[in-house]
C-alpha positions as CSV (number, residue, x, y, z in Angstrom):
1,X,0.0,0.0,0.0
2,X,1.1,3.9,-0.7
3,X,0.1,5.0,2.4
4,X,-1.1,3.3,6.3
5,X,-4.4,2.7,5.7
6,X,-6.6,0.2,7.5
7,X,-9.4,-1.7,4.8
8,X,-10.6,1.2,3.3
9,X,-13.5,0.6,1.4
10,X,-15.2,4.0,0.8
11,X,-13.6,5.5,-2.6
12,X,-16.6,6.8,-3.9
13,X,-16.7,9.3,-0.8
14,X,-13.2,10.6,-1.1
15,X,-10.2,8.3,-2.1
16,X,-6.4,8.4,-0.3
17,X,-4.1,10.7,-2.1
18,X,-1.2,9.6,-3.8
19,X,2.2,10.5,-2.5
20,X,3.2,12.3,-5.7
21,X,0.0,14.2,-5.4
22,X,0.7,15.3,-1.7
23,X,4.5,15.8,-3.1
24,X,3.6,18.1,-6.0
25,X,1.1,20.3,-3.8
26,X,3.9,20.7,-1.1
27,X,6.4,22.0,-4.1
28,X,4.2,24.1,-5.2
29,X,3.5,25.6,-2.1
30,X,7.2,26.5,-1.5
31,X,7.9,27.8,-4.8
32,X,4.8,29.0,-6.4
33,X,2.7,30.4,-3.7
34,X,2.2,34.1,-5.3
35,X,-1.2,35.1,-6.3
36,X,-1.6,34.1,-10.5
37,X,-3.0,37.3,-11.1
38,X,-0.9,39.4,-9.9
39,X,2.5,40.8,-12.2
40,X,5.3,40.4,-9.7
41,X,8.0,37.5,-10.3
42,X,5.9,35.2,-7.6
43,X,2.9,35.9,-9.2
44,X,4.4,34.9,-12.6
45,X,5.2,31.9,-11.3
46,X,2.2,31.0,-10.3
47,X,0.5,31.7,-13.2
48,X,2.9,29.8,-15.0
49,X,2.1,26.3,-12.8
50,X,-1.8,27.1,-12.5
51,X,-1.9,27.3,-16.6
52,X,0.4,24.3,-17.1
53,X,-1.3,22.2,-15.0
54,X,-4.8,23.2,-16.9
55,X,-2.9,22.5,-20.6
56,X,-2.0,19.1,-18.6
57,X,-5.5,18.6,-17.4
58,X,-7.1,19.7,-20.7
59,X,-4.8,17.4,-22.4
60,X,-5.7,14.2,-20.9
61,X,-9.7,15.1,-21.3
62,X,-9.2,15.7,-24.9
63,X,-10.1,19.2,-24.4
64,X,-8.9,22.9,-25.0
65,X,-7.4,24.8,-22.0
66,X,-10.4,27.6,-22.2
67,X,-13.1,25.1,-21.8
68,X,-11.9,24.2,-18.4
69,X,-12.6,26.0,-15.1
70,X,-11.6,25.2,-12.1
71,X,-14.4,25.3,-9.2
72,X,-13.5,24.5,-5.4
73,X,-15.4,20.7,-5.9
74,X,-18.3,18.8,-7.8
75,X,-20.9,20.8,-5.9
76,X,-19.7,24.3,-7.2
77,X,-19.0,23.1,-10.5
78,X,-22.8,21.6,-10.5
79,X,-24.3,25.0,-9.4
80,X,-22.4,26.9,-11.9
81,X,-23.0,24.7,-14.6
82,X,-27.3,24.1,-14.1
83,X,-27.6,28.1,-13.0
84,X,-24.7,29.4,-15.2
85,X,-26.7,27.7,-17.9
86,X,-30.4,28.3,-17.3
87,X,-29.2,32.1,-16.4
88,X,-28.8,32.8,-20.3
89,X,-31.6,30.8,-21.0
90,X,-36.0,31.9,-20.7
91,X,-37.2,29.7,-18.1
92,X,-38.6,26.2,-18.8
93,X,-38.1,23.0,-17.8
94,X,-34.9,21.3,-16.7
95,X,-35.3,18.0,-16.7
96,X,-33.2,15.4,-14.3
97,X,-33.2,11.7,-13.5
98,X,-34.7,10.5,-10.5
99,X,-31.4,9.2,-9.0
100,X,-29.3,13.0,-8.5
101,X,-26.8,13.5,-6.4
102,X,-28.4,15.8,-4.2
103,X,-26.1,18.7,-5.2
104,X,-27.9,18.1,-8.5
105,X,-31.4,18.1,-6.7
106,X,-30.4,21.8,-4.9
107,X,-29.4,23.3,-7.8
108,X,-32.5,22.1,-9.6
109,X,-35.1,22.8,-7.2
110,X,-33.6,26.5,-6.3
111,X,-34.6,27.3,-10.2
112,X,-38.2,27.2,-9.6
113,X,-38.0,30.7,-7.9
114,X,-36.8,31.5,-11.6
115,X,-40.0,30.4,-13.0
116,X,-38.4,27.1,-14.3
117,X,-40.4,23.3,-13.7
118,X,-38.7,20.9,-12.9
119,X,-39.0,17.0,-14.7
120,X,-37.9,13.6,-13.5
121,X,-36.8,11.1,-15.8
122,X,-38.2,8.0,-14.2
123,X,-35.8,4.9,-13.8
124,X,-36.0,1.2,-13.9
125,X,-35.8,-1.6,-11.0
126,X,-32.0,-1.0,-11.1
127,X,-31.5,3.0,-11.3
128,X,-31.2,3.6,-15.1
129,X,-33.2,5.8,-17.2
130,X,-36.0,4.5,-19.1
131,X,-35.4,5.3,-22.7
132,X,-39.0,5.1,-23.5
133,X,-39.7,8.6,-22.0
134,X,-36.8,10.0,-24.3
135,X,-39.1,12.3,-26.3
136,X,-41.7,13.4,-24.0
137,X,-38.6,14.4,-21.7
138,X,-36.9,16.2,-24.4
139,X,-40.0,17.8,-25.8
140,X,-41.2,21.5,-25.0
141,X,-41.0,22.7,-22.4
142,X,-37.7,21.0,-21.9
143,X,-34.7,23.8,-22.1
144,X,-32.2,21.9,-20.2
145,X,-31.1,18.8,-19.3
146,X,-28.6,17.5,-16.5
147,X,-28.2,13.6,-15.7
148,X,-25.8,12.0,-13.0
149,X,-23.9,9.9,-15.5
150,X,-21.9,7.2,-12.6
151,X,-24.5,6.9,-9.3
152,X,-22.9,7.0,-6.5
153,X,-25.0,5.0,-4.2
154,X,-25.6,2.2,-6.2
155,X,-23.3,2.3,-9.1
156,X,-25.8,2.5,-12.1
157,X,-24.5,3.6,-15.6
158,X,-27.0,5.8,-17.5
159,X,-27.2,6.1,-21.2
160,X,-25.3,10.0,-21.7
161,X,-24.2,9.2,-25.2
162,X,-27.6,8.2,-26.3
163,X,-29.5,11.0,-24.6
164,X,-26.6,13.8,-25.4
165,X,-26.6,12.7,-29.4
166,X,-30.6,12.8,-28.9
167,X,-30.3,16.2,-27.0
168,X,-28.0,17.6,-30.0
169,X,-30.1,17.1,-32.8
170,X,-32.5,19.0,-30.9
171,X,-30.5,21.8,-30.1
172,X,-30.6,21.1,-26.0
173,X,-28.2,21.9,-23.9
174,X,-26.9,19.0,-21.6
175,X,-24.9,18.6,-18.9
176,X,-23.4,15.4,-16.8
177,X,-22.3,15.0,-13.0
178,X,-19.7,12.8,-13.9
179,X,-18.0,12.9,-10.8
180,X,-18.0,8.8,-10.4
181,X,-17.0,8.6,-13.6
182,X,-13.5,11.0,-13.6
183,X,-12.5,8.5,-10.7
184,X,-12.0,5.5,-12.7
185,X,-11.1,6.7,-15.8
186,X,-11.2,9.7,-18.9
187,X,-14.1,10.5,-21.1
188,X,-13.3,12.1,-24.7
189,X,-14.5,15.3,-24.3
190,X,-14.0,16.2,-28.3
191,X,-16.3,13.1,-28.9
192,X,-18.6,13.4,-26.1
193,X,-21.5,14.7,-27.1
194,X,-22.6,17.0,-23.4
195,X,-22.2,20.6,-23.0
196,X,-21.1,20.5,-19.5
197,X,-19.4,18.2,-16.8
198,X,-18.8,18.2,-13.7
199,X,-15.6,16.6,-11.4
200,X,-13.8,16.6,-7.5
201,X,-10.4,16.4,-7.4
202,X,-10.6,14.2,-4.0
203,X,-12.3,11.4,-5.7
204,X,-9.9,10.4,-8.2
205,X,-6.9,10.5,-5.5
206,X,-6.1,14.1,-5.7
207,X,-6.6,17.0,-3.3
208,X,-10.0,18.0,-1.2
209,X,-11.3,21.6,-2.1
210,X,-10.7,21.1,-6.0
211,X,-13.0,20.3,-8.7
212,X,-13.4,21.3,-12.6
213,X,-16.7,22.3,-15.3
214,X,-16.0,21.3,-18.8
215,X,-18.2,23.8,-20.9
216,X,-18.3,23.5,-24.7
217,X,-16.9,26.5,-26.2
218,X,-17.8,27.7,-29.3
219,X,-21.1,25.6,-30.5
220,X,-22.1,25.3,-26.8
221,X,-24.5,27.2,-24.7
222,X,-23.7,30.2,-22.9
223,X,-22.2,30.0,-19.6
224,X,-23.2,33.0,-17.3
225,X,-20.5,33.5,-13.9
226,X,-23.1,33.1,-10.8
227,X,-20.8,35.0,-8.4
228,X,-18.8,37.9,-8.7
229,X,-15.4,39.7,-7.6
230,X,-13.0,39.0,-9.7
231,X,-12.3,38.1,-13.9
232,X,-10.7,34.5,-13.0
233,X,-11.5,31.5,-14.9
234,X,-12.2,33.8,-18.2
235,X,-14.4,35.6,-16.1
236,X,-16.5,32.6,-14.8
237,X,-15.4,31.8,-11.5
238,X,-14.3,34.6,-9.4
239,X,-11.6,33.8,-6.6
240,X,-8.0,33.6,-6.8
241,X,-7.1,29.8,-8.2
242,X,-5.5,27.5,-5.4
243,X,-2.7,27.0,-7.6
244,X,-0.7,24.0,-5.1
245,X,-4.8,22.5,-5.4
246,X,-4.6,22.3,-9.1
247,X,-1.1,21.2,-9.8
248,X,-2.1,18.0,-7.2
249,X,-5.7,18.1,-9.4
250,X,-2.9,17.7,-12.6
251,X,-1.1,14.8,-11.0
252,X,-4.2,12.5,-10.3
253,X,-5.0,12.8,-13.5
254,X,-1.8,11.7,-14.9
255,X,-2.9,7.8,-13.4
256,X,-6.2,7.6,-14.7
257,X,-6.8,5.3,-17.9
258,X,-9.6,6.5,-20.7
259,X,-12.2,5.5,-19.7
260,X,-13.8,3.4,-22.8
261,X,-10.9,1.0,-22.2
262,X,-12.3,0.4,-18.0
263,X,-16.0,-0.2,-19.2
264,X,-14.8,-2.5,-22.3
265,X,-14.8,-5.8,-20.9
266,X,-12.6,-7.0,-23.1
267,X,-10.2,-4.7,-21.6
268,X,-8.2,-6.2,-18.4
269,X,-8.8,-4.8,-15.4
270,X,-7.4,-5.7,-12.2
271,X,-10.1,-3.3,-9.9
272,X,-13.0,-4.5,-12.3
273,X,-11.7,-8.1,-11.7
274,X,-11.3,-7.0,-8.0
275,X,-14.5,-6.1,-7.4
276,X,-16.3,-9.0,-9.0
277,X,-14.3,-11.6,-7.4
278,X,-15.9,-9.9,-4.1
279,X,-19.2,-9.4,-5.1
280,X,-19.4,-13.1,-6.1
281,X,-18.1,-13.7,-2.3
282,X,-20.9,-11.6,-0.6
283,X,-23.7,-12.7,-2.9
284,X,-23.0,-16.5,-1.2
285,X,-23.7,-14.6,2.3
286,X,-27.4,-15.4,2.9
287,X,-29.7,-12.4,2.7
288,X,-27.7,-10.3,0.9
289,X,-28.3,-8.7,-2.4
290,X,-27.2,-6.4,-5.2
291,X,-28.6,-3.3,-6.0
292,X,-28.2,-0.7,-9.0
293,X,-27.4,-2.2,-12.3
294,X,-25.7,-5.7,-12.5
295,X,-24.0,-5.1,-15.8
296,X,-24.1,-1.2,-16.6
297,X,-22.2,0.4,-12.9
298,X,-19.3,1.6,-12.1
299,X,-16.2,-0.7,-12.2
300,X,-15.4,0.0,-8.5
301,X,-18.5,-0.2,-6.9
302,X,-20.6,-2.5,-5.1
303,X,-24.0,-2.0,-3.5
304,X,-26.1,-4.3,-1.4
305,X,-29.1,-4.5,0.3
306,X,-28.4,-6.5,4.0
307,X,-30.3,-8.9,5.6
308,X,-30.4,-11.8,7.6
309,X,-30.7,-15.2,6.3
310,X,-34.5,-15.3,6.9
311,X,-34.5,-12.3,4.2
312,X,-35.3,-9.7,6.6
313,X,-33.5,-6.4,6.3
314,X,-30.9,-4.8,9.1
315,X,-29.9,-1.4,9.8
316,X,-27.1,-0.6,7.1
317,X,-25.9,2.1,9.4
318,X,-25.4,-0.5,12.4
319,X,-23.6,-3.1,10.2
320,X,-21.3,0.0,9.1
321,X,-20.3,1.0,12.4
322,X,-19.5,-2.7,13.6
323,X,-17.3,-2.5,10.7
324,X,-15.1,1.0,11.4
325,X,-14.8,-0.5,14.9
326,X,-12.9,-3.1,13.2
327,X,-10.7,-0.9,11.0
328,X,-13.0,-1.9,7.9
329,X,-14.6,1.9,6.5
330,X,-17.4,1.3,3.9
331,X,-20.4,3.4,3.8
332,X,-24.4,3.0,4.5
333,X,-26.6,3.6,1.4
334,X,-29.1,5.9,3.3
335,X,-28.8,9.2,3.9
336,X,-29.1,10.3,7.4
337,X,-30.3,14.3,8.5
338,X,-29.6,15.5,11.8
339,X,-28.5,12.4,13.1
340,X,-31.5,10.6,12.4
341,X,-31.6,7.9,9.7
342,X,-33.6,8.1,7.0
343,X,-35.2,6.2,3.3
344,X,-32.9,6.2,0.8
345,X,-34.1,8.4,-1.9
346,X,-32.8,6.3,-4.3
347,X,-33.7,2.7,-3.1
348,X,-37.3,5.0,-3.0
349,X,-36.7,5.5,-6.4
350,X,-36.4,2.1,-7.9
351,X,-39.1,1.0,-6.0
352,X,-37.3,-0.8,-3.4
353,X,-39.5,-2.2,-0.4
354,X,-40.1,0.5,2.3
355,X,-38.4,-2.1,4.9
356,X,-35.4,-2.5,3.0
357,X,-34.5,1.7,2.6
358,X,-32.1,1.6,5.3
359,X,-30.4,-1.5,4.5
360,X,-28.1,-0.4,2.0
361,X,-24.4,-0.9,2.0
362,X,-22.1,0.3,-0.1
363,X,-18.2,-0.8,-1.3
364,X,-16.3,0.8,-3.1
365,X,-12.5,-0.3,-4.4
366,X,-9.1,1.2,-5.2
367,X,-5.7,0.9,-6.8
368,X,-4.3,0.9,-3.2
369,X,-6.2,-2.7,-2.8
370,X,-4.9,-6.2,-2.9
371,X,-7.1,-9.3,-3.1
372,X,-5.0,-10.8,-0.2
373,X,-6.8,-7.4,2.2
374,X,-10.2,-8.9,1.4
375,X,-9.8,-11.9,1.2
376,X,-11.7,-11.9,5.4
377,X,-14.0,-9.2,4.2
378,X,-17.1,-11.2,3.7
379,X,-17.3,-13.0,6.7
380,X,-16.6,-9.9,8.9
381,X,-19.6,-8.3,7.2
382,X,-21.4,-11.7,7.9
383,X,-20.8,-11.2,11.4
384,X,-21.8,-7.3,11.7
385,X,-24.6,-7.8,10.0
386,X,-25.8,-11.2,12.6
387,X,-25.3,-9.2,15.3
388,X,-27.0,-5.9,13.7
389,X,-30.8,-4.9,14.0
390,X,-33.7,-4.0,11.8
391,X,-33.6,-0.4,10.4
């Protein structure tokens, strides 16, 4: 392993940093700490890294430099890109799966004082869109679209290349959290046919407090600045860049393979073949089950729903803290509000059983991993979930 870690098993909430990410950042903090905008030798220098690392970042994306902001995580860049968007736009609807992060579901729901509606694509039994409401949910009054493209609580793939291809013949705008995505691997952007993206820098191994918006330039929709102070980010994003951030943003993505070569299966992969040697493991623990898609998810992930061998459901949460206390971090698939737990809205919205909302557990897999670490994993989550109780 790079780093002392015990099991960690939680990458889709923030993954370790590498040590030549933490290395680069503590460079660039000696010897490139001047403000970039400012004209003065450290300043220069600044500039100089925060610019190279975008060409860098750019570079691997298959984009230009000027089509790439840098926002401080997923949750700016999803604010800027919906009400950047719909602020050059007349009010209609936006339109958005049922299965948003909810950063997605806050942008959204704070344009209705705007005058916009807002739709939800419906989803199957296992999280993914259902084609068949592709043109009612593209028709008038649809003015903008945004679709999580990688779930993160249960894994499921949705169909952006089919909807953005749809959504450019018709002249939509379209934009993608594809912040489960970035962490495994590198969409085309030349090819990919979205207006706008979203990313975190802490997901894909790099640094907290760091995240980017890919907006088409050119042919794409106009991108209005929702806040104010300064002409950073070609006059999108004020603030003064955190230039040690980006240059760490610039090294994570240096590791990451393209991402039509980690979803081919024809493709070796030694997480994808990680994951699916465990998740053959816990599916042989009586009362467990998957949930999210079985074929279309994210290579790294895993989602369950836990119960005892009778098929009743236990408290996710419970069997999750039995686990830390053991040095083995995973995560609970419901959301939890003032310390109380509460349904998953996403189980809620692939119909999942009421019982079973608070049951979810979720996995998710590095490049720090070995198959020797989990080789105990599923009997230790056998045992936390015996000795856990109903939701």
């Amino acid at each position: 392993m790079e780093m002392p870690l015990d099991l960690y098993l939680d990458a889709a909430a923030s993954a370790p940093p590498t040590s030549r990410v933490i290395a680069v950042m503590s460079e660039v903090q000696r010897s490139c700490w001047g403000n970039p905008s400012s004209l003065h030798i450290q300043g220069l220098r600044a500039a100089e890294c925060l610019e190279r690392s975008r060409q860098a970042i750019a570079y691997r994306l298959g984009a230009e430099p000027d089509e790439l902001i840098f926002t401080s995580g997923a949750t700016e860049s999803v604010h800027l890109a919906i009400h950047g968007l719909a602020a050059s736009l007349r009010p209609g609807r936006l339109v958005i799966s049922a299965v948003e992060h909810p950063a997605v579901e806050a942008a959204a729901n704070s344009l209705r004082s705007y005058g916009w509606s807002i739709a939800r694509w419906p989803v199957d039994d296992v999280g993914r869109i259902q084609l068949d409401y592709l043109g009612e949910m593209l028709a008038p009054p649809t003015r903008l679209v945004s679709l999580i493209w990688g779930q993160n609580e249960i894994g499921t793939l949705q169909p952006i290349e089919i909807v953005g291809r749809a959504c450019r013949d018709l002249g939509l705008p379209i934009h993608t959290d594809a912040t489960q995505v970035l962490s495994q691997g590198l969409p085309n952007w030349r090819s990919l046919p979205v207006d706008l993206l979203s990313g975190s820098g802490h997901k894909l191994r790099g640094p907290h407090g760091i995240g980017i918006l890919l907006r088409r330039c050119g042919d794409g929709a106009l991108l209005c600045p929702i806040q104010g102070g300064g002409s950073q980010e070609n006059g999108l994003r004020a603030g003064t860049e955190p230039v040690a951030l980006v240059a760490g943003l610039a090294e994570a993505f240096r590791d990451l393979p393209h991402w039509s070569s980690v979803i081919n299966p024809m493709v070796p992969s030694a997480l994808r073949d990680l994951r699916d040697d465990l998740l053959s493991s816990l599916l042989q623990i009586p009362g467990l089950r998957l949930s999210g898609d079985p074929r279309y998810r994210l290579p790294h992930h895993i989602s369950i729903l836990a119960g005892t061998p009778r098929h009743k459901p236990v408290d996710g949460r419970a069997v999750v803290r039995k686990l830390a206390r053991q040095g083995v971090s995973i995560s609970s698939g419901s959301a939890c509000s003032a310390g109380h737990a509460t349904d998953s809205a996403i189980l809620t919205a692939i119909g999942i059983d009421p019982i079973w909302r608070r049951s979810g557990l979720r996995i998710t897999l590095g490049p720090w991993l070995e198959q020797s670490v989990l080789d105990g994993l599923p009997d230790l989550i056998a045992e936390a979930i015996a000795a856990a109780s109903p939701p």
